[in-house]
PyMOL CGO cylinders between C-alpha atoms (Angstrom):
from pymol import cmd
from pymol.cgo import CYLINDER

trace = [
    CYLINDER, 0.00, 0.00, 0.00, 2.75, 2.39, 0.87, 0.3, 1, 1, 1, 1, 1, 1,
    CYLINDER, 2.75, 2.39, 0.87, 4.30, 2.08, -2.59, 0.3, 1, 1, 1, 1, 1, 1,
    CYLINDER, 4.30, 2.08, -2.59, 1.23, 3.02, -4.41, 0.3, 1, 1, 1, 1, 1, 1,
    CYLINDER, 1.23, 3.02, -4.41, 0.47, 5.53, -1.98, 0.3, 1, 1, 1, 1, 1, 1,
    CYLINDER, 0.47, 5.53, -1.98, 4.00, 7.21, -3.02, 0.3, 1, 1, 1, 1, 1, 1,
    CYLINDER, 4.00, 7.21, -3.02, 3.47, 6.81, -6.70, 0.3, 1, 1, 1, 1, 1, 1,
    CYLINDER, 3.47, 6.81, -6.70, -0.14, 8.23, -6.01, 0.3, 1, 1, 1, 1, 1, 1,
    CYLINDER, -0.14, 8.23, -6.01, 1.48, 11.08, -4.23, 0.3, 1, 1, 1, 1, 1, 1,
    CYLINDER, 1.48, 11.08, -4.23, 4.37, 11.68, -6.29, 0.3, 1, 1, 1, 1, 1, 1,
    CYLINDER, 4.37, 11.68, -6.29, 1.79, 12.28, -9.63, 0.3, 1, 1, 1, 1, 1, 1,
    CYLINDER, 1.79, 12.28, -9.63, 0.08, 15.27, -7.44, 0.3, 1, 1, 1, 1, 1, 1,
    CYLINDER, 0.08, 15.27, -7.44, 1.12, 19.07, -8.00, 0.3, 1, 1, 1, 1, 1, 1,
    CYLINDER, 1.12, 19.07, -8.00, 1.49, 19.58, -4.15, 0.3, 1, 1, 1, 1, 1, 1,
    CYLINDER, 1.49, 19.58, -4.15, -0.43, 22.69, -3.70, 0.3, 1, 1, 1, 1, 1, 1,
    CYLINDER, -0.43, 22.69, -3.70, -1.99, 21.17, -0.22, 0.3, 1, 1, 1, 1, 1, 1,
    CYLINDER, -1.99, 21.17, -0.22, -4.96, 23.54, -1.25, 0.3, 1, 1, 1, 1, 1, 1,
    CYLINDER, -4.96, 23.54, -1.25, -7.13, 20.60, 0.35, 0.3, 1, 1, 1, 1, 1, 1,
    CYLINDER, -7.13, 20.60, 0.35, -9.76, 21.60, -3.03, 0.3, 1, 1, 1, 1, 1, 1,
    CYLINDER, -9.76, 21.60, -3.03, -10.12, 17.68, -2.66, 0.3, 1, 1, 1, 1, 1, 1,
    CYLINDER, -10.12, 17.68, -2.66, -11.47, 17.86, 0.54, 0.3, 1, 1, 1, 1, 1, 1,
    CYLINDER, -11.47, 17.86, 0.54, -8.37, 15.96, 2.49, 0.3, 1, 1, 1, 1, 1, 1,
    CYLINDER, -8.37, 15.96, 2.49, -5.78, 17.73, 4.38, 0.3, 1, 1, 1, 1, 1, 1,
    CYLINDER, -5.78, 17.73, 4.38, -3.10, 17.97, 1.84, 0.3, 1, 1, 1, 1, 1, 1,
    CYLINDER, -3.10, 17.97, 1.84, -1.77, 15.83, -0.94, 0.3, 1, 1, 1, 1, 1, 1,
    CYLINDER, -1.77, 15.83, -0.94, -0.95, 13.12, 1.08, 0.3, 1, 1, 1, 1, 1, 1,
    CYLINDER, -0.95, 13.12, 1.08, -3.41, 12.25, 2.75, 0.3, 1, 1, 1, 1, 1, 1,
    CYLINDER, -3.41, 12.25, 2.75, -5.56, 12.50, -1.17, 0.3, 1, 1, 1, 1, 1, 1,
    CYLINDER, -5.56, 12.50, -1.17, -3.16, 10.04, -2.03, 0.3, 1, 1, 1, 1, 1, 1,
    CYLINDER, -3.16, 10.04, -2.03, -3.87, 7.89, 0.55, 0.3, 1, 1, 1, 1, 1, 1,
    CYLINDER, -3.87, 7.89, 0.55, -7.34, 7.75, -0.27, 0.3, 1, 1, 1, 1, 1, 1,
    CYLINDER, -7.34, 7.75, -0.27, -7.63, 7.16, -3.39, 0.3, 1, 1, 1, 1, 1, 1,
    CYLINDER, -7.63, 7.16, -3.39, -4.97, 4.00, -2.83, 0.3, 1, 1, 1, 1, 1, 1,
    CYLINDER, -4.97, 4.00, -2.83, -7.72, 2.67, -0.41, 0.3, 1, 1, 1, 1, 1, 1,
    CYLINDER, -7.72, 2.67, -0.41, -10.32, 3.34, -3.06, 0.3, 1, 1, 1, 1, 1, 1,
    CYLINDER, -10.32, 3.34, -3.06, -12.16, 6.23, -0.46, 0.3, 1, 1, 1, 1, 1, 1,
    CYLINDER, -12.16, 6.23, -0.46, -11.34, 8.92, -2.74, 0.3, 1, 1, 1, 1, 1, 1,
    CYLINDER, -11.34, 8.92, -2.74, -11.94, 9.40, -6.96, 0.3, 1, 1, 1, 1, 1, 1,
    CYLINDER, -11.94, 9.40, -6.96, -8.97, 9.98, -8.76, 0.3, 1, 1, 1, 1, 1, 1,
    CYLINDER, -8.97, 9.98, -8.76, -10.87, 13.08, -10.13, 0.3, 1, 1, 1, 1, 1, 1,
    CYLINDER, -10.87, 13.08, -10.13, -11.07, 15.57, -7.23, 0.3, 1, 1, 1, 1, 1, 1,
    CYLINDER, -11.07, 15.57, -7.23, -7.61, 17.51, -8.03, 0.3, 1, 1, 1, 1, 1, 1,
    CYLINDER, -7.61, 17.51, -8.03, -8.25, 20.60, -9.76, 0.3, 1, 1, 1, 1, 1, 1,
    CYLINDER, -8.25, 20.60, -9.76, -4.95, 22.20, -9.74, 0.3, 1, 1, 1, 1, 1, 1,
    CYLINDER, -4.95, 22.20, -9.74, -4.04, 18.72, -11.73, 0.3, 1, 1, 1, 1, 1, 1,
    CYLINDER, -4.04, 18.72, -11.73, -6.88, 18.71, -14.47, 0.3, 1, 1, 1, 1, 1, 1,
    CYLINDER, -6.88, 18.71, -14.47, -7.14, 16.25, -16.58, 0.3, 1, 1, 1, 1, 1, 1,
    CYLINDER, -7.14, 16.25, -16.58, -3.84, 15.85, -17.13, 0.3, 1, 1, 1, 1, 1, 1,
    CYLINDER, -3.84, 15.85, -17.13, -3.38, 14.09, -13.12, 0.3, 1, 1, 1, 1, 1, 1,
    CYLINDER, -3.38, 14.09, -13.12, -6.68, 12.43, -14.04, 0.3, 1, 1, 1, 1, 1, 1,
    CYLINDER, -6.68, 12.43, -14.04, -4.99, 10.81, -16.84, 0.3, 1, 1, 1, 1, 1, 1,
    CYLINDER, -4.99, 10.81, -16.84, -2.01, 9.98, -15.03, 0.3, 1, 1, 1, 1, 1, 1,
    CYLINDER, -2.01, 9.98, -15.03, -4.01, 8.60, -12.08, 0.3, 1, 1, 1, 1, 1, 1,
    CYLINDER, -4.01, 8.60, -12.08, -6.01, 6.57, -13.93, 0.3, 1, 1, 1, 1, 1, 1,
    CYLINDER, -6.01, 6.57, -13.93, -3.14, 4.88, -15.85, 0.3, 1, 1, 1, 1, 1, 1,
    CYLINDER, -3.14, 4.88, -15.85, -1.29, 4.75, -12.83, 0.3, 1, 1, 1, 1, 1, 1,
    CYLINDER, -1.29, 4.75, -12.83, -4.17, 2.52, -11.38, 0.3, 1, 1, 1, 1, 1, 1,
    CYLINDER, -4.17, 2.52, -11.38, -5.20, 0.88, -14.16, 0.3, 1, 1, 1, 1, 1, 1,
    CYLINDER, -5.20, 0.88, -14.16, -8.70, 2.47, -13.91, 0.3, 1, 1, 1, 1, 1, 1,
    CYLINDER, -8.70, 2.47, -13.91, -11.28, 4.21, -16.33, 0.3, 1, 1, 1, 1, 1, 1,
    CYLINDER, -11.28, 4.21, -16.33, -10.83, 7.86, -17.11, 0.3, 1, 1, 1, 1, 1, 1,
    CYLINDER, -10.83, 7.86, -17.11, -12.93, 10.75, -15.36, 0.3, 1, 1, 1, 1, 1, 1,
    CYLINDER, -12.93, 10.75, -15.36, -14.06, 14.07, -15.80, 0.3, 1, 1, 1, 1, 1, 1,
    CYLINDER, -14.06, 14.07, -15.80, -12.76, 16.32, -13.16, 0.3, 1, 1, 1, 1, 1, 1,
    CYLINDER, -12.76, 16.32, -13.16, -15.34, 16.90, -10.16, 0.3, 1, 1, 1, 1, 1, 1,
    CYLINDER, -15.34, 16.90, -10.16, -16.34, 20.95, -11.15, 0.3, 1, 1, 1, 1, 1, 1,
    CYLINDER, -16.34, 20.95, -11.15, -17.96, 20.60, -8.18, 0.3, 1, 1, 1, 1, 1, 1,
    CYLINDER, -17.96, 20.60, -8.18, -14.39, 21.26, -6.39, 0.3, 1, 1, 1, 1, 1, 1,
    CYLINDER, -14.39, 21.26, -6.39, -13.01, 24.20, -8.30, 0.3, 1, 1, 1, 1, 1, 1,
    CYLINDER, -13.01, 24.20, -8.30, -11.85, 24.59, -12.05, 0.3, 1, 1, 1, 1, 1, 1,
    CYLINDER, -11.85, 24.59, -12.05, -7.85, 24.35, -13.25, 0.3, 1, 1, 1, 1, 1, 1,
    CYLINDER, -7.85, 24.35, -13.25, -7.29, 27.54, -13.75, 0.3, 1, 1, 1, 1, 1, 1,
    CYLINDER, -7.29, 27.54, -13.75, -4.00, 28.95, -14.46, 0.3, 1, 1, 1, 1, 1, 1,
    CYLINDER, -4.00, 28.95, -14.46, -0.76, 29.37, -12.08, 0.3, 1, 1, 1, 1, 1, 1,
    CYLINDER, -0.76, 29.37, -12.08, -1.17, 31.97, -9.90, 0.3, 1, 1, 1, 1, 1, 1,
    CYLINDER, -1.17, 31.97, -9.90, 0.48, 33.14, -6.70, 0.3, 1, 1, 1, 1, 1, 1,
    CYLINDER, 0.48, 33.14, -6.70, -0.89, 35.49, -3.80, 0.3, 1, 1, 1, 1, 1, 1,
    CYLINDER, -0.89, 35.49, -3.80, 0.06, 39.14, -3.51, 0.3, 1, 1, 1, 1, 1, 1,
    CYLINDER, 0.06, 39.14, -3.51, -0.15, 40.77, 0.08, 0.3, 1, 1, 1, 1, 1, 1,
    CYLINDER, -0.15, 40.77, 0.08, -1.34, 44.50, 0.24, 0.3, 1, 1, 1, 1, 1, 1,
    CYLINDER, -1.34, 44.50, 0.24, 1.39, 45.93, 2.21, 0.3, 1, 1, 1, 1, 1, 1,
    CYLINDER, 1.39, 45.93, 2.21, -0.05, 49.24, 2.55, 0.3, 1, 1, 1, 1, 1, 1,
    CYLINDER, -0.05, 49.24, 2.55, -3.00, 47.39, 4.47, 0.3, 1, 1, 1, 1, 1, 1,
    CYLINDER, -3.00, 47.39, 4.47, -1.28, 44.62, 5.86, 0.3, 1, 1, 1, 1, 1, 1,
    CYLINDER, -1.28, 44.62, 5.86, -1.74, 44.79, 10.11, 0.3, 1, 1, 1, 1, 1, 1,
    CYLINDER, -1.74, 44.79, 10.11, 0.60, 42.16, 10.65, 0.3, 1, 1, 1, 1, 1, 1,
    CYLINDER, 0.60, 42.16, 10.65, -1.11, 39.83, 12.00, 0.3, 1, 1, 1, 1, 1, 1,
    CYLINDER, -1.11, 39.83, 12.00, 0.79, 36.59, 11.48, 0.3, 1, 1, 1, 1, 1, 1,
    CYLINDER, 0.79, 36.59, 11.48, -2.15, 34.26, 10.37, 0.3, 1, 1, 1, 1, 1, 1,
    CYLINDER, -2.15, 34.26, 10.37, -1.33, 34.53, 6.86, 0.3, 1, 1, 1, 1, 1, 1,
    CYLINDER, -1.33, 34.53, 6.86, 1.89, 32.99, 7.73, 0.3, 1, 1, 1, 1, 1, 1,
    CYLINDER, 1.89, 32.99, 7.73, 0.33, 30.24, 9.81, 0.3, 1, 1, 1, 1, 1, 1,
    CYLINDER, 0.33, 30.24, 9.81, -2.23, 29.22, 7.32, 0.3, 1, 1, 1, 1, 1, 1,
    CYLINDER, -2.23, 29.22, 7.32, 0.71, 29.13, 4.63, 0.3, 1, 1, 1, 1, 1, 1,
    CYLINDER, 0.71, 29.13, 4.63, 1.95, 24.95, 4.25, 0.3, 1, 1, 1, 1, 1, 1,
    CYLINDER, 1.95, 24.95, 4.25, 5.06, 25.81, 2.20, 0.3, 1, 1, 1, 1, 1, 1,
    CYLINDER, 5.06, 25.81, 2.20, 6.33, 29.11, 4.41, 0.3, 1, 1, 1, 1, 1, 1,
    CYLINDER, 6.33, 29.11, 4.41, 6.10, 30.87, 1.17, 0.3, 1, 1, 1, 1, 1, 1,
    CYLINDER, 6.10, 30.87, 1.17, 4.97, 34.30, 3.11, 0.3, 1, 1, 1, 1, 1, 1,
    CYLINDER, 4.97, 34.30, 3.11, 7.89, 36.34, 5.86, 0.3, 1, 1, 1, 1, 1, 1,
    CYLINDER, 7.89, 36.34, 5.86, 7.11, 38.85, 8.09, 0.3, 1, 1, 1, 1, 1, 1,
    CYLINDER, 7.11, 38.85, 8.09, 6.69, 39.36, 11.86, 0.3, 1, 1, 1, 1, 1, 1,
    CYLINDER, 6.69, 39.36, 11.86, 4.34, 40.57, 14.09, 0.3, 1, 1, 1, 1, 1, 1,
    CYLINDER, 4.34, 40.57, 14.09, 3.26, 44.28, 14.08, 0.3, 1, 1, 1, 1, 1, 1,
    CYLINDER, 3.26, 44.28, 14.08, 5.28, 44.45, 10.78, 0.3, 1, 1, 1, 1, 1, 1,
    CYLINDER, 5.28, 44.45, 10.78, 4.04, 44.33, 6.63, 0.3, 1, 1, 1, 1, 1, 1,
    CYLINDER, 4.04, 44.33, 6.63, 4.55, 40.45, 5.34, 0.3, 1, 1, 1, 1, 1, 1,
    CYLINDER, 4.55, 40.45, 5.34, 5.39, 39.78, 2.25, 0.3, 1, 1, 1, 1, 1, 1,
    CYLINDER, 5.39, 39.78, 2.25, 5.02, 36.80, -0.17, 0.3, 1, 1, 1, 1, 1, 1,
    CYLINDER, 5.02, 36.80, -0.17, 7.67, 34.49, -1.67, 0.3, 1, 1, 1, 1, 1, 1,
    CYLINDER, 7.67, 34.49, -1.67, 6.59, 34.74, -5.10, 0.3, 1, 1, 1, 1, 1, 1,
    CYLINDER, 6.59, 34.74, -5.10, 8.90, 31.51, -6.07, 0.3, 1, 1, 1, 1, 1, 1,
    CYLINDER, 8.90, 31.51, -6.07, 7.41, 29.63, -3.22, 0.3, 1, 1, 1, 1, 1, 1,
    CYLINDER, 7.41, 29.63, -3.22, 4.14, 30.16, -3.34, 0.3, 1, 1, 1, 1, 1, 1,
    CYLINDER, 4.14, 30.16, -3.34, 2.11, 26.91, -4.73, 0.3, 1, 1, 1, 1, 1, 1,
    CYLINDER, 2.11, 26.91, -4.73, -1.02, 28.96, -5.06, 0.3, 1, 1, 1, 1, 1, 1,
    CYLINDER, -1.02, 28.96, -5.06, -2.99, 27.30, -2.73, 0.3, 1, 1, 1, 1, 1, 1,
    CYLINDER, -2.99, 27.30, -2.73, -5.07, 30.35, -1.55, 0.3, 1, 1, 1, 1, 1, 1,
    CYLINDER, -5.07, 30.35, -1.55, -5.20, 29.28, 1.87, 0.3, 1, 1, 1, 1, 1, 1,
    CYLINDER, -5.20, 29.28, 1.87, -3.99, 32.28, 3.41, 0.3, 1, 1, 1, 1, 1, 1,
    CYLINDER, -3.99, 32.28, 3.41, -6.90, 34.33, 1.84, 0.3, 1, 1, 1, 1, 1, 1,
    CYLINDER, -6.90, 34.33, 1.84, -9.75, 33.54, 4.52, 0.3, 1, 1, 1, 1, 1, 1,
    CYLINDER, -9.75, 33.54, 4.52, -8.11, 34.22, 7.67, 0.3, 1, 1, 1, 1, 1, 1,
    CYLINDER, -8.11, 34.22, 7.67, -7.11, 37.48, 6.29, 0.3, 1, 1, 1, 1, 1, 1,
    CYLINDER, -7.11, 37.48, 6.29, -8.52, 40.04, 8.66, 0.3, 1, 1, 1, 1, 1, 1,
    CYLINDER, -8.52, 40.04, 8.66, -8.12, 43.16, 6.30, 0.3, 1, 1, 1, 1, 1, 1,
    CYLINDER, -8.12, 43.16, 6.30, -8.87, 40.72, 2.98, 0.3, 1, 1, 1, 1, 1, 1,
    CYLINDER, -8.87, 40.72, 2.98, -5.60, 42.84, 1.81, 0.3, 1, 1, 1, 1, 1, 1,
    CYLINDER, -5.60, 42.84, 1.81, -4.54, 39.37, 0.12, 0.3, 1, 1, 1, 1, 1, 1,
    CYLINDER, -4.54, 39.37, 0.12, -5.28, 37.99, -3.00, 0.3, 1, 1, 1, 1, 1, 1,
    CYLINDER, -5.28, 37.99, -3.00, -4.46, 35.58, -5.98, 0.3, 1, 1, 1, 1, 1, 1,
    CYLINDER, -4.46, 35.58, -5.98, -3.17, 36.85, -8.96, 0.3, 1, 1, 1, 1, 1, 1,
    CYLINDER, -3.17, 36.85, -8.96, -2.31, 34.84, -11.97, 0.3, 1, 1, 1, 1, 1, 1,
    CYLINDER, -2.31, 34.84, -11.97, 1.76, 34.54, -12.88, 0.3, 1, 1, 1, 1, 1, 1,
    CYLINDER, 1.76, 34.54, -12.88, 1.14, 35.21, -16.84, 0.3, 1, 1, 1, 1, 1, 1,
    CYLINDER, 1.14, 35.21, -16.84, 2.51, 31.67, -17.09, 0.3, 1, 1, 1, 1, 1, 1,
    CYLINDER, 2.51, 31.67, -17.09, 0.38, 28.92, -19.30, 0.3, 1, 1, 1, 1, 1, 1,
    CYLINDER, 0.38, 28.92, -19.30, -0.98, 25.74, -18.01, 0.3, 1, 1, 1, 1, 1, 1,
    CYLINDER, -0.98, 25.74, -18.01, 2.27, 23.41, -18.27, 0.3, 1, 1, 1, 1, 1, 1,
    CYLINDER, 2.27, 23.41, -18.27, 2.08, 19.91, -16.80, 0.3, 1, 1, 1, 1, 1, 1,
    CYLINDER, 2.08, 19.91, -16.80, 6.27, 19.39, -17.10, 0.3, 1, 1, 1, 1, 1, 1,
    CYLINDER, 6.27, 19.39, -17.10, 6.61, 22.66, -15.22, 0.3, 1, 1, 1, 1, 1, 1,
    CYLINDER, 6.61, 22.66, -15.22, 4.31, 21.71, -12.66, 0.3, 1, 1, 1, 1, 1, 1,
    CYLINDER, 4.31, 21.71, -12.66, 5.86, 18.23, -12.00, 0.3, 1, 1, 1, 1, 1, 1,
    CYLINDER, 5.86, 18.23, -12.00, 9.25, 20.26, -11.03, 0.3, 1, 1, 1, 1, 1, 1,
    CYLINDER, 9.25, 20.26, -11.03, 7.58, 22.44, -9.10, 0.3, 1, 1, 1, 1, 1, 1,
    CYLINDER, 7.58, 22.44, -9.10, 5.74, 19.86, -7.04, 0.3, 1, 1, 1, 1, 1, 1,
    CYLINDER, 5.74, 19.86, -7.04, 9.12, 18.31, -5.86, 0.3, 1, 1, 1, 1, 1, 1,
    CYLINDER, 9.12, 18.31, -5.86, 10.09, 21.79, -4.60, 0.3, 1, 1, 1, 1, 1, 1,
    CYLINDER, 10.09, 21.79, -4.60, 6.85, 22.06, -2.93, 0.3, 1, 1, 1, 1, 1, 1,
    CYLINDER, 6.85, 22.06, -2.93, 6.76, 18.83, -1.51, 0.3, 1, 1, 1, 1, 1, 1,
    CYLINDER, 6.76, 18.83, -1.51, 10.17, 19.82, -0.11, 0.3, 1, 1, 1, 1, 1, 1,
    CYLINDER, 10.17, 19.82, -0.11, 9.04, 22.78, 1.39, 0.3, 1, 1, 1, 1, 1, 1,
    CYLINDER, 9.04, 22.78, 1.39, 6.00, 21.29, 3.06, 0.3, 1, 1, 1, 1, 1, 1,
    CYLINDER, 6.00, 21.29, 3.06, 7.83, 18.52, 4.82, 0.3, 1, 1, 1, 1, 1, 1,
    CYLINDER, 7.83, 18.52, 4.82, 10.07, 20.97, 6.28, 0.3, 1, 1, 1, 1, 1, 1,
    CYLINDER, 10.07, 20.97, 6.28, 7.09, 22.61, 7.78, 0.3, 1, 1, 1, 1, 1, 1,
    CYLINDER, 7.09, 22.61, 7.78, 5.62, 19.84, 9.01, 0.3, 1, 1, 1, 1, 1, 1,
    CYLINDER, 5.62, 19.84, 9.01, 9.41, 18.86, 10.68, 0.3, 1, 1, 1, 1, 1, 1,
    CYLINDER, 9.41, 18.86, 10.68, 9.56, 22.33, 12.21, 0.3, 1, 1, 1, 1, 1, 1,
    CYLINDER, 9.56, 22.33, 12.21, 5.72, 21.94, 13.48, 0.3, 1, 1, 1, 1, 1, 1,
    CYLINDER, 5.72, 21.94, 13.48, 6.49, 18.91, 15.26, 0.3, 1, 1, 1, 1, 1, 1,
    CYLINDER, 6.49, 18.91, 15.26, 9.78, 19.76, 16.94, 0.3, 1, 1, 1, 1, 1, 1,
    CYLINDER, 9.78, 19.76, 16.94, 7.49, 23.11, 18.21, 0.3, 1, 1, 1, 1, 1, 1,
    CYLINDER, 7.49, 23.11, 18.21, 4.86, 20.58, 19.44, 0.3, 1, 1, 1, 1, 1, 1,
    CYLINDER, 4.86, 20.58, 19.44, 7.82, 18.20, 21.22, 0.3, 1, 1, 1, 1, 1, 1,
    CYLINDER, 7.82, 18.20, 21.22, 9.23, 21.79, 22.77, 0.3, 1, 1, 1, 1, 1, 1,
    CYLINDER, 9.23, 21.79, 22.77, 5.26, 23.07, 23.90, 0.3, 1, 1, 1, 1, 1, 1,
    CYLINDER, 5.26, 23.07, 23.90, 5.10, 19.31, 25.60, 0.3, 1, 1, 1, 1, 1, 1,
    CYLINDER, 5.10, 19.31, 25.60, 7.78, 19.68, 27.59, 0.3, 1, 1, 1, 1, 1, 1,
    CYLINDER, 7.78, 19.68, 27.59, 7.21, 23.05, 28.75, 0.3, 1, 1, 1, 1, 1, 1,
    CYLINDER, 7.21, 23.05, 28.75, 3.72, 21.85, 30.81, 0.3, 1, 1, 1, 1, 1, 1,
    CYLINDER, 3.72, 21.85, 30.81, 0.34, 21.05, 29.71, 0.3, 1, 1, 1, 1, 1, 1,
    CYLINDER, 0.34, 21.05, 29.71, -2.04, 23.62, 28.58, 0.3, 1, 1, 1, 1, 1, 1,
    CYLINDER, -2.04, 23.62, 28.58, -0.08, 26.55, 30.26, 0.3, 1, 1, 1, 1, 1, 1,
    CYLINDER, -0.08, 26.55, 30.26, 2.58, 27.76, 27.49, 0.3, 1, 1, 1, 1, 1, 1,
    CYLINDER, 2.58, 27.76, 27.49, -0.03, 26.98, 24.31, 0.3, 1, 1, 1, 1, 1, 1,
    CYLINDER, -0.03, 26.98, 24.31, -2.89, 29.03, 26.22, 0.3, 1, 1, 1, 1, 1, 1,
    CYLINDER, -2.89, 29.03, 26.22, -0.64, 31.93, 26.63, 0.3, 1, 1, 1, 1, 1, 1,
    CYLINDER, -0.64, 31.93, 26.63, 0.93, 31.87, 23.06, 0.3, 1, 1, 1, 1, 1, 1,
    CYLINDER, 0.93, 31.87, 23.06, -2.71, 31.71, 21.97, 0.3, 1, 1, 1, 1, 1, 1,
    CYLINDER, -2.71, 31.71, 21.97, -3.86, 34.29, 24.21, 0.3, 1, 1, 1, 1, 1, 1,
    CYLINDER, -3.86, 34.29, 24.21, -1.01, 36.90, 23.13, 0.3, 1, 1, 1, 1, 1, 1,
    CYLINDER, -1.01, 36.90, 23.13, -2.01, 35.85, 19.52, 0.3, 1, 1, 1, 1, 1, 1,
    CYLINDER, -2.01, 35.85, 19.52, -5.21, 37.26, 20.36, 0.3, 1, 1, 1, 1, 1, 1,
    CYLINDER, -5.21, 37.26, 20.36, -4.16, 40.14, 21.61, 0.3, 1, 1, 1, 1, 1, 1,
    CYLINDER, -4.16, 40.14, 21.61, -1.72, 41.01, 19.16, 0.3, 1, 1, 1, 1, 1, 1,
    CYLINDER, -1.72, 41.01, 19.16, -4.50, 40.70, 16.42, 0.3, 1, 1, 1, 1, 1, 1,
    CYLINDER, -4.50, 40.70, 16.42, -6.95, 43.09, 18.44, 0.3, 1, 1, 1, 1, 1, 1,
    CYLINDER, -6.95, 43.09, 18.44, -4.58, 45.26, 19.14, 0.3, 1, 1, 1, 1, 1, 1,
    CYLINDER, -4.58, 45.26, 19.14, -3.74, 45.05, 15.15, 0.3, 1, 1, 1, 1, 1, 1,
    CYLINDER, -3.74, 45.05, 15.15, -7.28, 45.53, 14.19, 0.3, 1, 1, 1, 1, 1, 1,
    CYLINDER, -7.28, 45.53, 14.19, -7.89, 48.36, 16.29, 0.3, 1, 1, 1, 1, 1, 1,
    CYLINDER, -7.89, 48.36, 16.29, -4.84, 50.68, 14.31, 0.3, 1, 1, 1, 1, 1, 1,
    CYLINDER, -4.84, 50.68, 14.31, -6.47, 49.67, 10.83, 0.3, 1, 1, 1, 1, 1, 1,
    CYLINDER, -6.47, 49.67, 10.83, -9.92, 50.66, 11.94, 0.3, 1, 1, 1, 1, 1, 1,
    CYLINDER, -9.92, 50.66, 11.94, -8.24, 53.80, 13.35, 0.3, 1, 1, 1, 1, 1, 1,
    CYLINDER, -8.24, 53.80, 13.35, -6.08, 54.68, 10.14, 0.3, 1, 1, 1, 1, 1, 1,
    CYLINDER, -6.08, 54.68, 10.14, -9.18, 53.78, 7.83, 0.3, 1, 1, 1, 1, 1, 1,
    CYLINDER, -9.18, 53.78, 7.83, -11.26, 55.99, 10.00, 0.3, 1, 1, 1, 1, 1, 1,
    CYLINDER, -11.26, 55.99, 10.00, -8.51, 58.76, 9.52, 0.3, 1, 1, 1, 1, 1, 1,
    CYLINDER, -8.51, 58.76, 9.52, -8.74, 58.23, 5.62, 0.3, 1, 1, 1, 1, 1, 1,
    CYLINDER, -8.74, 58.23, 5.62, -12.13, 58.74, 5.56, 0.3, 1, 1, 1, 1, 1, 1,
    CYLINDER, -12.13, 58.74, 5.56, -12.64, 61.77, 7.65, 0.3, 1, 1, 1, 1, 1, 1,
    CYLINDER, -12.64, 61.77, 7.65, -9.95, 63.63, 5.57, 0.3, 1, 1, 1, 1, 1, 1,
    CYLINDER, -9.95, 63.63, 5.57, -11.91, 62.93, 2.34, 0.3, 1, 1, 1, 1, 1, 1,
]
cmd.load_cgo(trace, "trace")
């Protein structure tokens, strides 16, 4: 199973936009190896991963699931720095640490990095992100590269996640996550209020 769950995997553009309902690539992959999942709910891969999928597994051809998003083109998101508050959950929602910044400051996408997921649009408090199309066509070659870059990138994260996780442990239960969460909190009220205040500004000097 593992072995066809790798080839599975390795045929996937690695966006981790979860668009096929699962929580990343991955765990898609391991899916549709157990036969849970159609090999037609990838819609960064198109057709084209249909294809591939379904010779892969020796299955008939489908139509991709519309139902889950269209193909579309590449595209990468663009952060408003004029508006961004700094926040930091753009960054956290990100699963290839394609976006850098730090609290209280502008952030600032990796344009290189970025797999286009759009993941870091909804927790956006200002909505001062959004996904803009590279210029570049549809390319199936291009994409395969890029997925073992993003791959890459997201195992990283995951490595770093965990050895945070081990560290929180350690430190006590409950005490050191509720007061990283808590000063989260506060940094992002404290980050809202100064954009309500400066768009308040901009509008009484109209």
């Amino acid at each position: 199973m593992s072995s066809t769950v790798d080839a599975i995997d390795a045929l996937l553009p690695q966006t981790q936009c979860r668009q096929c309902g699962y929580g990343g690539c991955r765990p898609y992959a391991e899916a549709v190896a157990a036969g849970t999942a159609a090999i037609n709910r990838c819609p960064p891969g198109g057709a084209e991963v249909i294809a591939e999928l379904a010779a892969l597994l020796d299955t008939a051809m489908l139509p991709l699931d519309d139902s889950l998003g269209a193909p579309g083109l590449p595209a990468t998101a663009v952060i408003d720095e004029a508006r961004c508050i700094g926040c930091t959950l753009c960054i956290v929602a990100c699963p290839v640490d394609a976006i850098v910044g730090a609290r209280r400051l502008m952030h600032t996408v990796i344009t290189a990095d970025c797999s286009g997921c759009a993941l870091c649009l909804p927790p956006c408090p200002v909505d001062c992100i959004t996904l803009q199309p590279t210029g570049a066509a549809r390319d199936r070659s291009a994409q395969r590269r890029d997925a073992v870059r993003l791959r890459e990138k997201y195992l990283a994260r995951l490595r770093r996640l965990s050895v945070r996780k081990t560290r929180q442990r350690r430190t006590g239960p409950g005490g050191d996550a509720s007061q990283v969460m808590s000063q989260k909190r506060e940094t992002l009220d404290r980050a809202l209020t100064r954009a309500r205040a400066r768009l308040a500004g901009k509008l009484a000097g109209r």
